[in-house]
N, CA, C and O atoms as CSV, one atom per row, in Angstrom:
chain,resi,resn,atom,element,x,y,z
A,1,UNK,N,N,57.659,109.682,55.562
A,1,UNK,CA,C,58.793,108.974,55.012
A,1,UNK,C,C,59.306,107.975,56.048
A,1,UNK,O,O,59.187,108.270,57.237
A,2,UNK,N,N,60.048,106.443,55.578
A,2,UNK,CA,C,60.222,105.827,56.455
A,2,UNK,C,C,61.822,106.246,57.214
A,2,UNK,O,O,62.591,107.056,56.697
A,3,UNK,N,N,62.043,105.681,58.220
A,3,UNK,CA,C,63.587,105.873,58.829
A,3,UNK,C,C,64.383,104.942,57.889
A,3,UNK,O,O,65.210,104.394,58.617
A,4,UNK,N,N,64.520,104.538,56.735
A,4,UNK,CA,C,65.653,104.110,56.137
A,4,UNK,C,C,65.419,104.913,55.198
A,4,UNK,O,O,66.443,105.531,54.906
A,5,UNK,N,N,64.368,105.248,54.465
A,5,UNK,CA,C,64.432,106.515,53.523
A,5,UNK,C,C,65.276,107.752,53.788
A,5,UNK,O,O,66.048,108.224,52.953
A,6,UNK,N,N,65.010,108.417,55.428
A,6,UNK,CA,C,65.347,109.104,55.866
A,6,UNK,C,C,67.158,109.219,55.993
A,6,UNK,O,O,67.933,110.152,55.783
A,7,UNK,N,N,67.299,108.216,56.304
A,7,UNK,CA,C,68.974,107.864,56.664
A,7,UNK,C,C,69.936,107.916,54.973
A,7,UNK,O,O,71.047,108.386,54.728
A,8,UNK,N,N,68.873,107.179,54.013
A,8,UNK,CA,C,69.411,107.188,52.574
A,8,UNK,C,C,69.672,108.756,53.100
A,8,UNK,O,O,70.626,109.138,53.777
A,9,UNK,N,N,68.360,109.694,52.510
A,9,UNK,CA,C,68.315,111.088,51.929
A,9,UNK,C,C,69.140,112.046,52.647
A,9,UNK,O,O,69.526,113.057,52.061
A,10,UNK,N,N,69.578,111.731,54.377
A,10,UNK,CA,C,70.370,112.586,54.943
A,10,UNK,C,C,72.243,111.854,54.573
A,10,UNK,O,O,73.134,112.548,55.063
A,11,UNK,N,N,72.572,110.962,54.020
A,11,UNK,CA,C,73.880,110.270,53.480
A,11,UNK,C,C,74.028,110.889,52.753
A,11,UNK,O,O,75.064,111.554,52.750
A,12,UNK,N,N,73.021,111.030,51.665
A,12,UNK,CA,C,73.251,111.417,50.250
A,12,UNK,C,C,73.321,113.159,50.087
A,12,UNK,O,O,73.509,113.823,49.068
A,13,UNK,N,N,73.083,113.626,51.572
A,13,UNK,CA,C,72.654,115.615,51.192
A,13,UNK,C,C,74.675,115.432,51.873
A,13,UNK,O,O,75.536,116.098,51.298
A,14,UNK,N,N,74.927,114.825,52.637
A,14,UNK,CA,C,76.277,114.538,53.688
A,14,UNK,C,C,77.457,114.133,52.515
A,14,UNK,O,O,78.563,114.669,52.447
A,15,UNK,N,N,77.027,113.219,51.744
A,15,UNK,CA,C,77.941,113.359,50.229
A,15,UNK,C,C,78.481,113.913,49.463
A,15,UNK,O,O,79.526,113.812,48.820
A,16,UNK,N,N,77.141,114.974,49.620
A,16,UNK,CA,C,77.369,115.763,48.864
A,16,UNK,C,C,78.075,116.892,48.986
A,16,UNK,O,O,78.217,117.636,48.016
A,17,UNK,N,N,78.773,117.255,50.560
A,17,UNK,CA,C,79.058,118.346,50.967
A,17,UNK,C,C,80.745,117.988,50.116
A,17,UNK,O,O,81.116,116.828,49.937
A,18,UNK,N,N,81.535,119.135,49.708
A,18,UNK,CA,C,82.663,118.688,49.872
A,18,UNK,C,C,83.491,118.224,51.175
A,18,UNK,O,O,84.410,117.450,50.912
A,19,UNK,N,N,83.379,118.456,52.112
A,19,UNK,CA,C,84.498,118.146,53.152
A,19,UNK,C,C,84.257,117.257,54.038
A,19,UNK,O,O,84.988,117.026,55.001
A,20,UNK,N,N,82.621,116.373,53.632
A,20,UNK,CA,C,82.533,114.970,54.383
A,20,UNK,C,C,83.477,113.516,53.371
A,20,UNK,O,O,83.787,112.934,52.331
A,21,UNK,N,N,83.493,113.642,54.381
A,21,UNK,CA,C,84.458,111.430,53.948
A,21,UNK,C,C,83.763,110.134,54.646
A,21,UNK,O,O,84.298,109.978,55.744
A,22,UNK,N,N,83.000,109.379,54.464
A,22,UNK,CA,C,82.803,107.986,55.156
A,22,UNK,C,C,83.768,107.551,55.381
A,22,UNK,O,O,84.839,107.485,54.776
A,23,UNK,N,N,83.278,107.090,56.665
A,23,UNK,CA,C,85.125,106.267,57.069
A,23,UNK,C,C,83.929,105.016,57.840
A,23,UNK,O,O,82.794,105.310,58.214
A,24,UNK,N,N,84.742,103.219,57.955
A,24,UNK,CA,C,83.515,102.220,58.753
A,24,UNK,C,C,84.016,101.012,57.426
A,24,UNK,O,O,84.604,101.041,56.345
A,25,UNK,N,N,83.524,100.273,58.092
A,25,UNK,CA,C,82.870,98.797,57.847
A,25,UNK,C,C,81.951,98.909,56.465
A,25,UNK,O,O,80.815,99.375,56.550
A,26,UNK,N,N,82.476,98.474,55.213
A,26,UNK,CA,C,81.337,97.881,54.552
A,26,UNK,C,C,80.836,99.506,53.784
A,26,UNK,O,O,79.627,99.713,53.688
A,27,UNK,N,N,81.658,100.399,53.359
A,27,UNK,CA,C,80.763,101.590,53.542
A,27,UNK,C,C,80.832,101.697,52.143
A,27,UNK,O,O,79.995,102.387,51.560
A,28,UNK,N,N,82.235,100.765,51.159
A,28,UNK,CA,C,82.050,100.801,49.855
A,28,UNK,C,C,81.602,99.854,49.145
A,28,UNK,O,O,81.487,99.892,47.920
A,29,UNK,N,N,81.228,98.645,50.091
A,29,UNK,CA,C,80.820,96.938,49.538
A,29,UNK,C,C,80.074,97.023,50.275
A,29,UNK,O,O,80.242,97.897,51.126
A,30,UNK,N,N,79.037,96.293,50.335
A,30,UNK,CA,C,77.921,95.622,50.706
A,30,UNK,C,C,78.745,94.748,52.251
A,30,UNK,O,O,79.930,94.536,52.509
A,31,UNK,N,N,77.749,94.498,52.841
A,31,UNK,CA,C,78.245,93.516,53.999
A,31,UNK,C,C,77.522,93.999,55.368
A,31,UNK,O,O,78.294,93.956,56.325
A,32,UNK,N,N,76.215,94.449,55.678
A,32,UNK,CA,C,75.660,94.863,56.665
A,32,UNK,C,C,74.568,95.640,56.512
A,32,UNK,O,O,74.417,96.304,55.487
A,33,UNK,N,N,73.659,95.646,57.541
A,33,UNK,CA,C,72.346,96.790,57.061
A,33,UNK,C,C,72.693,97.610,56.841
A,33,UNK,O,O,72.082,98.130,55.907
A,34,UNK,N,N,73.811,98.403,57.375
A,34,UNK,CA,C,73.856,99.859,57.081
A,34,UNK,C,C,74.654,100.406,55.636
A,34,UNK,O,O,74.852,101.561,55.261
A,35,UNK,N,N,74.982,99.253,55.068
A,35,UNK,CA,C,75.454,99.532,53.478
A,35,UNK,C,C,74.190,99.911,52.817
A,35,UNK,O,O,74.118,101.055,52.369
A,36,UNK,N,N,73.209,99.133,52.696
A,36,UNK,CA,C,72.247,99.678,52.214
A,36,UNK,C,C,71.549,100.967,52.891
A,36,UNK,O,O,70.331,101.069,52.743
A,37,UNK,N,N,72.143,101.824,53.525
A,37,UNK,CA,C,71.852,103.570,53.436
A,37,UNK,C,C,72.812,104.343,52.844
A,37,UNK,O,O,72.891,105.569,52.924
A,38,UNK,N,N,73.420,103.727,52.348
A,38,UNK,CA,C,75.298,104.265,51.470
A,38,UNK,C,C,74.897,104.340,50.429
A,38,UNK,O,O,75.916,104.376,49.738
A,39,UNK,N,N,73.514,104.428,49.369
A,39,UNK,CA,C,73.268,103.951,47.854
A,39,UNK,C,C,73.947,104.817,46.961
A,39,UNK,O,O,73.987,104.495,45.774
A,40,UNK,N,N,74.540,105.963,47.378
A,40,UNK,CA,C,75.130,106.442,46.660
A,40,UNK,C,C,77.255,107.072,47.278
A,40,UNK,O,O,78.250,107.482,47.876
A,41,UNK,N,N,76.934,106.889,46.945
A,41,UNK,CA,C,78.924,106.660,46.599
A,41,UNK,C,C,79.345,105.523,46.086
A,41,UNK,O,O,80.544,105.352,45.864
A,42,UNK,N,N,88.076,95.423,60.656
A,42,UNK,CA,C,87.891,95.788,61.874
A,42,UNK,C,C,89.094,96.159,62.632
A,42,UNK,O,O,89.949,95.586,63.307
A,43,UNK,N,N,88.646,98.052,62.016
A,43,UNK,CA,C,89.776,98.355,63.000
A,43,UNK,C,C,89.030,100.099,63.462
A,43,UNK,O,O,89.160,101.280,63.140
A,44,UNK,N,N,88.314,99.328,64.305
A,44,UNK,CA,C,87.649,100.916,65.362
A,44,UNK,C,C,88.578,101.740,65.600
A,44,UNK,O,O,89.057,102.664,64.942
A,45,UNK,N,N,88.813,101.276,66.715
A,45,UNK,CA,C,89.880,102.532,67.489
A,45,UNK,C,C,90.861,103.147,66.435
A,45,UNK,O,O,91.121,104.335,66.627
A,46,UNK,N,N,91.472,102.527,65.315
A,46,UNK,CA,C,92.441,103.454,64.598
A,46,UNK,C,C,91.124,104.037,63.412
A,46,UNK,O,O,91.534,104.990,62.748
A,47,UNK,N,N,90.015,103.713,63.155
A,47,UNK,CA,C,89.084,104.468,62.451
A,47,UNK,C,C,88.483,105.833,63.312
A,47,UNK,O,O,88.339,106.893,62.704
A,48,UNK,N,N,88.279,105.769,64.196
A,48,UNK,CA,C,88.088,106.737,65.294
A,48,UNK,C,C,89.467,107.911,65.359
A,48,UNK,O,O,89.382,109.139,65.321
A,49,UNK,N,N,90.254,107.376,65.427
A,49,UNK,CA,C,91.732,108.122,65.320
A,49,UNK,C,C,91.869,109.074,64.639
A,49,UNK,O,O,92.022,110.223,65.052
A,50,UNK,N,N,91.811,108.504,62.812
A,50,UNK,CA,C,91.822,108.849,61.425
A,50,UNK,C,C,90.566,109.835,61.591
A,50,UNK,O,O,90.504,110.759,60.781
A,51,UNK,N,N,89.669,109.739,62.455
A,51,UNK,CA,C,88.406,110.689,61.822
A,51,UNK,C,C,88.306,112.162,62.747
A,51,UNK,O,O,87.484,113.005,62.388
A,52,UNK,N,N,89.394,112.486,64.239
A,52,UNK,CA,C,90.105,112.791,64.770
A,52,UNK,C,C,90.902,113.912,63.697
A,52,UNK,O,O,90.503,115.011,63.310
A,53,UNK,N,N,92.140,113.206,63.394
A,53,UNK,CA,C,92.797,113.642,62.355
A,53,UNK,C,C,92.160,114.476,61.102
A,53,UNK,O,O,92.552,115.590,60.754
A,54,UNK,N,N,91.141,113.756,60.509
A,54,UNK,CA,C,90.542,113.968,59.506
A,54,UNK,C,C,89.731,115.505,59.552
A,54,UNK,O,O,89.581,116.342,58.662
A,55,UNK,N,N,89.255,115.485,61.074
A,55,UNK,CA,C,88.436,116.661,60.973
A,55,UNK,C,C,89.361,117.988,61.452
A,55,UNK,O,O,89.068,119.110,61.039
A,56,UNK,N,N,90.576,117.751,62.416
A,56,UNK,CA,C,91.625,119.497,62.320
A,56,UNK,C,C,91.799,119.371,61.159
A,56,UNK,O,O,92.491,120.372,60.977
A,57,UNK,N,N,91.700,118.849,60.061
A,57,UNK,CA,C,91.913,119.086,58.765
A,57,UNK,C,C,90.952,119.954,57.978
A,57,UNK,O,O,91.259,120.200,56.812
A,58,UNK,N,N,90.033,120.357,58.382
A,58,UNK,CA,C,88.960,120.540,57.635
A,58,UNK,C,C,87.464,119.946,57.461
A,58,UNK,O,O,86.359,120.466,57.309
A,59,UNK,N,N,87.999,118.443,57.565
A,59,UNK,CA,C,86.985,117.503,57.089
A,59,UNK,C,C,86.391,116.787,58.045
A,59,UNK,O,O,86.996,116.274,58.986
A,60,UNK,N,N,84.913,116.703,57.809
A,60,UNK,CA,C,83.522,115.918,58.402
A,60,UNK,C,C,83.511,114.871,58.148
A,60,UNK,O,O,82.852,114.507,57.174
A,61,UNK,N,N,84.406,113.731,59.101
A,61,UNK,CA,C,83.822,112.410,58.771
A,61,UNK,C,C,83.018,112.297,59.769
A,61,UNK,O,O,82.805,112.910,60.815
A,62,UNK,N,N,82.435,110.987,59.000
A,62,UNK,CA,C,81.027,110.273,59.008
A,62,UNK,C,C,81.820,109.183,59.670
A,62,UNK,O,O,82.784,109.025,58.921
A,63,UNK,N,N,81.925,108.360,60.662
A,63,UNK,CA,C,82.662,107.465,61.528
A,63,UNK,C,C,81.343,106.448,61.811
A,63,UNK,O,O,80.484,106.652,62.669
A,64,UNK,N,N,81.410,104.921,60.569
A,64,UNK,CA,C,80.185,104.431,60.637
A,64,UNK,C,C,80.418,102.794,61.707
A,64,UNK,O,O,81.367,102.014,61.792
A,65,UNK,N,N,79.663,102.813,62.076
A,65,UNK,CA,C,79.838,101.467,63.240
A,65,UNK,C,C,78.638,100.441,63.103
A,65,UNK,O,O,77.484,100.786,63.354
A,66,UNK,N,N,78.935,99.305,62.737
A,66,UNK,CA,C,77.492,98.118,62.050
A,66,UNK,C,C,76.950,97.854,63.357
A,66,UNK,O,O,75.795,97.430,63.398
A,67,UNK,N,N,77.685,98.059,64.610
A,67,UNK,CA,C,77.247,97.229,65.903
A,67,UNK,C,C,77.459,98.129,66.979
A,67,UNK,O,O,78.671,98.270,67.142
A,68,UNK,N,N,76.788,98.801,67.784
A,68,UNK,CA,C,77.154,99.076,69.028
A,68,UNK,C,C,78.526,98.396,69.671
A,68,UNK,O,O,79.482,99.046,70.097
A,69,UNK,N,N,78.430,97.102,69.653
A,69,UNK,CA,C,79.702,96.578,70.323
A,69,UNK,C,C,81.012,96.919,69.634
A,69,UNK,O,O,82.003,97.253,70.283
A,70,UNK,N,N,81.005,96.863,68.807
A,70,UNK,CA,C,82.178,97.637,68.020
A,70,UNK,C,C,82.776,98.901,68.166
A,70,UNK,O,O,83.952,99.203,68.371
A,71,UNK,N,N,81.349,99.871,67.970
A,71,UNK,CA,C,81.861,101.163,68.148
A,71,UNK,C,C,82.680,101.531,69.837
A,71,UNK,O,O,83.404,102.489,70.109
A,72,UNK,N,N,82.218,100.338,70.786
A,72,UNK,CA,C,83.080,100.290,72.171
A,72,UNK,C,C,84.080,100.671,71.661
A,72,UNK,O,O,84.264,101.881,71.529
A,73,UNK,N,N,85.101,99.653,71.189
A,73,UNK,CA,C,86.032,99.509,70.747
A,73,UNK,C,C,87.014,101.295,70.647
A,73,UNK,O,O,88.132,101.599,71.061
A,74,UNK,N,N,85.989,102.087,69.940
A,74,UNK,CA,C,86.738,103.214,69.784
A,74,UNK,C,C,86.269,104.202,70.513
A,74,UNK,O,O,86.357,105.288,69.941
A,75,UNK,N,N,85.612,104.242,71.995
A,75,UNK,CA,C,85.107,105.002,72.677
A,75,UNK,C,C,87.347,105.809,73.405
A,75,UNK,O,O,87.795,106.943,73.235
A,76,UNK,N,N,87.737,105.135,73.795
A,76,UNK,CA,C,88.906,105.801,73.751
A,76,UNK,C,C,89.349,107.162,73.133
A,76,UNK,O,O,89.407,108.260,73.687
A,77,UNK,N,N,89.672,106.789,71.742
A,77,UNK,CA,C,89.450,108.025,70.631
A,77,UNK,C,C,88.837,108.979,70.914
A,77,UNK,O,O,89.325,110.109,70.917
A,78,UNK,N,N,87.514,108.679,71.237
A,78,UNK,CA,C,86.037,109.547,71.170
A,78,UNK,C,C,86.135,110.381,72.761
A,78,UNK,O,O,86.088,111.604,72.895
A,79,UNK,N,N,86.214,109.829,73.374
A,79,UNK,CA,C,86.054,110.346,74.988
A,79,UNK,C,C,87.169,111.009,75.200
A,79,UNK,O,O,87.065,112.118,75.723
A,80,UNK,N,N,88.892,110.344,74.745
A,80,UNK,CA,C,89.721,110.780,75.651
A,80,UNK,C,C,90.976,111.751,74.416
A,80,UNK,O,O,92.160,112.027,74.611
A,81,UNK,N,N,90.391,111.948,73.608
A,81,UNK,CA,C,91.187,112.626,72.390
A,81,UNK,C,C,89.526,113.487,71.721
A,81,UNK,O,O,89.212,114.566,72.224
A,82,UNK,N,N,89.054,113.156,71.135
A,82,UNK,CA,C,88.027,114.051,70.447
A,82,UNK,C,C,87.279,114.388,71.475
A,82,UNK,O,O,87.848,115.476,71.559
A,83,UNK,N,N,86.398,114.438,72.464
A,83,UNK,CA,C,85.719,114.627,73.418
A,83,UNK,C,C,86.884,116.211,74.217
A,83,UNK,O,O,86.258,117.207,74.578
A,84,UNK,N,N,88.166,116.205,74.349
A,84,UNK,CA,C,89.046,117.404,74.810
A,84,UNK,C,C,89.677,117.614,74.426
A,84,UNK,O,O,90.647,118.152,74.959
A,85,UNK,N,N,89.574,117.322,73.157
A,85,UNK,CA,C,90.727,118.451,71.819
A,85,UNK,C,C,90.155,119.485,72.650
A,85,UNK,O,O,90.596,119.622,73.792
A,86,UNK,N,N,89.225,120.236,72.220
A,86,UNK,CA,C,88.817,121.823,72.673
A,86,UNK,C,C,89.707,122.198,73.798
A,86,UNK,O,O,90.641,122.998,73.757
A,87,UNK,N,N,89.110,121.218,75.225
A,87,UNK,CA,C,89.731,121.757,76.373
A,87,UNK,C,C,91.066,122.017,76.396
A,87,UNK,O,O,91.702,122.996,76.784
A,88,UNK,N,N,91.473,120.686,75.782
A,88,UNK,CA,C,93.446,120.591,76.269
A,88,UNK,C,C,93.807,121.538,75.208
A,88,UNK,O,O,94.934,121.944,75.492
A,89,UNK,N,N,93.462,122.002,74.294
A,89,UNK,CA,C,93.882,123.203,72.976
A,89,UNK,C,C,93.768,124.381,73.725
A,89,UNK,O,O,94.602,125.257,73.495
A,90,UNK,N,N,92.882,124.593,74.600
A,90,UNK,CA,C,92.461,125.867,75.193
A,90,UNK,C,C,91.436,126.777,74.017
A,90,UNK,O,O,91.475,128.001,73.893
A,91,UNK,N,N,90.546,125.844,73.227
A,91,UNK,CA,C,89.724,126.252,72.300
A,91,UNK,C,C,90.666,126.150,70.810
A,91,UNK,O,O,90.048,126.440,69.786
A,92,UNK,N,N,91.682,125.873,70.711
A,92,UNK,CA,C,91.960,126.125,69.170
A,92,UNK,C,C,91.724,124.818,68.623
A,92,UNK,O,O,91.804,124.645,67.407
A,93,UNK,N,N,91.527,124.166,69.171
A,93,UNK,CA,C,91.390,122.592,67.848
A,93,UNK,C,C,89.880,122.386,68.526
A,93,UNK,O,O,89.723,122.416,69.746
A,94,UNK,N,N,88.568,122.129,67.391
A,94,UNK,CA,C,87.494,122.024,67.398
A,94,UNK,C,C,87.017,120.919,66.745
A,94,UNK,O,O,86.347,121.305,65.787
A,95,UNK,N,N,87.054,119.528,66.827
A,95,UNK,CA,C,86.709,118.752,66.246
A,95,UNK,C,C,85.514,118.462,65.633
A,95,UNK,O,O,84.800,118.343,66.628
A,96,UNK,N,N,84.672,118.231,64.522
A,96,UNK,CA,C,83.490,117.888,64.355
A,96,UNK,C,C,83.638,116.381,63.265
A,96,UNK,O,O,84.000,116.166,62.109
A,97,UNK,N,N,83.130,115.581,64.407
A,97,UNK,CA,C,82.678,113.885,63.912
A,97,UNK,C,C,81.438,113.511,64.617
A,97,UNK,O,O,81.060,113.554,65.787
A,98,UNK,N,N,80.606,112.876,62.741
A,98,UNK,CA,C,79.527,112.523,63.055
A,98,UNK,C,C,79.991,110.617,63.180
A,98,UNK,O,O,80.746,109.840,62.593
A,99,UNK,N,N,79.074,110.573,64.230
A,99,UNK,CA,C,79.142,109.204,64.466
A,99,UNK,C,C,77.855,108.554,63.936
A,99,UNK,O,O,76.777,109.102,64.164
A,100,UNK,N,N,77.925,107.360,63.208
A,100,UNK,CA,C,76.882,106.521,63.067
A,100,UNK,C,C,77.036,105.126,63.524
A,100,UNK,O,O,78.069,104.509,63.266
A,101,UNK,N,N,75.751,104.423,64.402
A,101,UNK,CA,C,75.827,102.884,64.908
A,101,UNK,C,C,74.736,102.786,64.922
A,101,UNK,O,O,73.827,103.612,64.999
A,102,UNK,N,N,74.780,101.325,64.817
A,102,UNK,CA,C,73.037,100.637,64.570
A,102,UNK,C,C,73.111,99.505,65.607
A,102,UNK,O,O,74.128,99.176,66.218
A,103,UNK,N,N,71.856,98.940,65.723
A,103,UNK,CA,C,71.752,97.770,66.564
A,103,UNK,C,C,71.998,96.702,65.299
A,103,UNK,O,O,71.416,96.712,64.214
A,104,UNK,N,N,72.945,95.857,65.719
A,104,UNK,CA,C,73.237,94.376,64.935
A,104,UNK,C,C,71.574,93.601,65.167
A,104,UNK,O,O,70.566,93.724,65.864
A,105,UNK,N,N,72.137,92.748,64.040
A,105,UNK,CA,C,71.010,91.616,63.853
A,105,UNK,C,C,71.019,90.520,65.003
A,105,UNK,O,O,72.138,90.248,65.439
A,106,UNK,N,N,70.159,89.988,65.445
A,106,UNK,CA,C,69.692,89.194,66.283
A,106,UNK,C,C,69.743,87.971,65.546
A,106,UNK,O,O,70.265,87.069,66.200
A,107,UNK,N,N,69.343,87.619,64.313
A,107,UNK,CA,C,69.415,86.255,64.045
A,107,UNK,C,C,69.678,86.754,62.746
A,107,UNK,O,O,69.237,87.734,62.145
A,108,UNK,N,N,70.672,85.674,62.373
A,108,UNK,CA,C,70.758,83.834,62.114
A,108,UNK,C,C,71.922,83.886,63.496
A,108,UNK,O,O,72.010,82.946,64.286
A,109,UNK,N,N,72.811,85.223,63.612
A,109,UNK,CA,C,73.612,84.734,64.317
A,109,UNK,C,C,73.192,86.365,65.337
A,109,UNK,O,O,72.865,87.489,64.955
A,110,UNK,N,N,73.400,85.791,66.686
A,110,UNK,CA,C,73.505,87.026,68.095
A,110,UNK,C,C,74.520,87.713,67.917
A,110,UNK,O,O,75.223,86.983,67.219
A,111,UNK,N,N,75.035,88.591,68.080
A,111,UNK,CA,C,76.032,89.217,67.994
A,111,UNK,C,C,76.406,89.660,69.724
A,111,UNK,O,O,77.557,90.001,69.996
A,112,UNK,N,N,75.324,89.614,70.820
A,112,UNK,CA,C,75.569,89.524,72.181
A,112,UNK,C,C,75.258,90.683,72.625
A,112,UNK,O,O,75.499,91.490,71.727
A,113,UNK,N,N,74.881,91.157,73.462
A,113,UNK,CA,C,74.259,92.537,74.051
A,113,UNK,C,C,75.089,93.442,73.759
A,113,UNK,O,O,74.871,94.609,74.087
């Protein structure tokens, strides 16, 4: 099977769970390669936040990023809040966020290392 087949069929088993949510860029419209692995259903750092939030709740978001350079943007969130919920809780808050990022397109336009 190819790796975009693959990425469809693992979205669509992740859909299906009740307590995942997509959260990202483009994840209900079209507008980037990675819409087309969404076939069925810019503000990082507060999307990173929300998915934070989202998961002491219960819920598995899917935290989707079109560009490496972007997902920078919410390494904050990720490193210095989700990365030591556990520690600074002393184990009671356990976060689980899946992250997704792709390499941007190279042409018509660079998007820059």
């Amino acid at each position: 099977m190819k790796y975009k087949e693959e990425l469809i069929k693992s979205m669509k088993w992740l859909g299906e769970k009740e307590n995942t949510l997509f959260l990202g860029q483009a994840t209900a419209c079209s507008g980037h390669v990675i819409s087309g692995t969404l076939t069925e259903p810019v503000m990082e750092e507060v999307q990173m936040g929300m998915c934070a939030g989202l998961s002491l709740e219960g819920y598995v978001p899917i935290s989707i990023y079109p560009r490496f350079n972007f997902m920078m943007l919410a390494v904050n969130q990720l490193i210095n809040h989700i990365d030591k919920m556990k520690h600074m809780s002393k184990g009671k808050l356990i976060p689980k966020v899946i992250v997704r990022v792709a390499v941007g397109a190279r042409k018509p336009l660079d998007g820059g290392l």
